[in-house]
N, C-alpha and C positions, 0 to 999 in steps of 0.2 A: 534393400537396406540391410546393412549389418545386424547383428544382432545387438552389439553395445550400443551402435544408435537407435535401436529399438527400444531399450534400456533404458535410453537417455529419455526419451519421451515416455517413456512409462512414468520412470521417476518425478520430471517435472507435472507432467497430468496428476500424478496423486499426490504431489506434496499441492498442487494450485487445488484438489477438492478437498484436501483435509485443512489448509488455512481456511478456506471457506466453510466448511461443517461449524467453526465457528462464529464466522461472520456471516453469513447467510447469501449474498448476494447473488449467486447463481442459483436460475430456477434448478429443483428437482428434475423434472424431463432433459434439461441439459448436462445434469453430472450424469444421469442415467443413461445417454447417450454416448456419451463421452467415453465411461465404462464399458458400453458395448462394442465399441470399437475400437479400446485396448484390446478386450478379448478376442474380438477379431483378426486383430495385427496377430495377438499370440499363435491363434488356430490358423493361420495363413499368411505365410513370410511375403508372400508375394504381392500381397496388396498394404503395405505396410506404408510405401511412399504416398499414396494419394489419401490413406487413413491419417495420417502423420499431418496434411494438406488439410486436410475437414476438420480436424481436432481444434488446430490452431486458429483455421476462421471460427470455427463457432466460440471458443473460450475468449476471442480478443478482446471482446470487450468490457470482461469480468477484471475486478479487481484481482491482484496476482499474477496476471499473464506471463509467463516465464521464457516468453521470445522476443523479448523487444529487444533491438538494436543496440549497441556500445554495453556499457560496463555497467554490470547490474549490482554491482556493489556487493556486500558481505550480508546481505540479509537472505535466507533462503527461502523459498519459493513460498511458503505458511505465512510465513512474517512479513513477507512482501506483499500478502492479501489483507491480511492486516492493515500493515502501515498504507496502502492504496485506498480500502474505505476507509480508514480514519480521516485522512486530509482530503478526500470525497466532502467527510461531510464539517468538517471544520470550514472548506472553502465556503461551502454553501452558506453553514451559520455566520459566516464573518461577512458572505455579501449581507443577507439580510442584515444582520446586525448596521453595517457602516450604510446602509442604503438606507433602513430607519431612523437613522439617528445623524445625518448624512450633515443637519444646518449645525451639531457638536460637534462631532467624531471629525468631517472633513479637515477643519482648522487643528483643533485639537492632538488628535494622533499625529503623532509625528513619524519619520523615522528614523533607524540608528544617525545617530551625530557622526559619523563618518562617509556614511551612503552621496554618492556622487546626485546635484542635480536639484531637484525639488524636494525642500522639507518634509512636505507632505506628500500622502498617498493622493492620486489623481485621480482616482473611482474607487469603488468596491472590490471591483476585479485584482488590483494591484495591491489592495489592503487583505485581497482573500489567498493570494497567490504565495505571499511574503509569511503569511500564519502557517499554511501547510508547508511552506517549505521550513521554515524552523520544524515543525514539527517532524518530517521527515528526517531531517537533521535529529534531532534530538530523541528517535526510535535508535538511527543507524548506531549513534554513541551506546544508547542504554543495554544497545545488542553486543554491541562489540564490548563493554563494560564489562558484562557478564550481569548484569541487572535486573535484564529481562530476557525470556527465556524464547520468543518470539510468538506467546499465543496470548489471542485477547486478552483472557484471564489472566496471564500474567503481568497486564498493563496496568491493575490495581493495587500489587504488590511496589510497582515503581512511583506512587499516590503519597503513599504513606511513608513521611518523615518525619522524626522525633524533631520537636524542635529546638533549634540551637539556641544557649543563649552563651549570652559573654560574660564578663568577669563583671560590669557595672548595672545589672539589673537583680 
């Protein structure tokens, strides 16, 4: 392996454990690991392909992952672990949510007036699916806005709006 693409795994490996330093979600023993065998790639070019190979199965399944397939859009590799747990667990609260409250919420929630098909959401799943995807929408804007800066911490600063009023109150 080249050295730039050794590079290129360096850099995606520490931007996906520095978004997580804040988010937590990958155990300690696996950034530890991870770590060891950057440093190993470093101290021996020659075993770089099959470290590069172990890296990516074990991090797969952590929020962040910076090898998934097609167009990874404009958020980088921090923000990307970010925006991954956040609609993690929004999906989760909005199952529970429309599963509790399922004999309201079913009828009730509607979706956008233009959405092709059935008014309503048909389970939880599609009521939980529809939230984090705005939401991921609505990170990808705030990043690209300049708004938010891509770290947790800065998702409290994008909370906070003065409120507007109009000429008639």
């Amino acid at each position: 392996m080249e050295d730039i693409e050794w590079d290129s795994v360096k850099i995606k490996v520490s931007t996906m454990l520095e978004g997580n330093a804040e988010v937590g979600d990958i155990p300690e023993d696996v950034v530890t690991l991870a770590q060891m065998l950057i440093t190993t790639g470093d101290n021996n070019a020659s075993t770089r392909d099959s470290l590069t190979n172990s890296i990516k199965d074990m991090l797969k399944p952590y929020a962040g992952y910076p090898w998934k397939r097609g167009n990874q859009g404009i958020l980088p590799a921090a923000a990307r672990a970010v925006v991954d747990s956040a609609t993690d667990n929004i999906r989760e609260a909005a199952r529970e949510f429309f599963n509790s409250t399922s004999q309201y919420s079913q009828p009730l929630l509607r979706k956008h007036g233009k959405s092709k098909g059935s008014p309503v959401y048909s389970d939880a799943d599609e009521y939980a699916n529809e939230l984090a995807s705005k939401a991921r929408k609505a990170a990808t804007q705030l990043f690209k806005d300049g708004e938010w800066d891509g770290s947790l911490s800065g998702l409290a600063a994008c909370a906070a709006y003065d409120d507007i009023t109009t000429e008639d109150e």
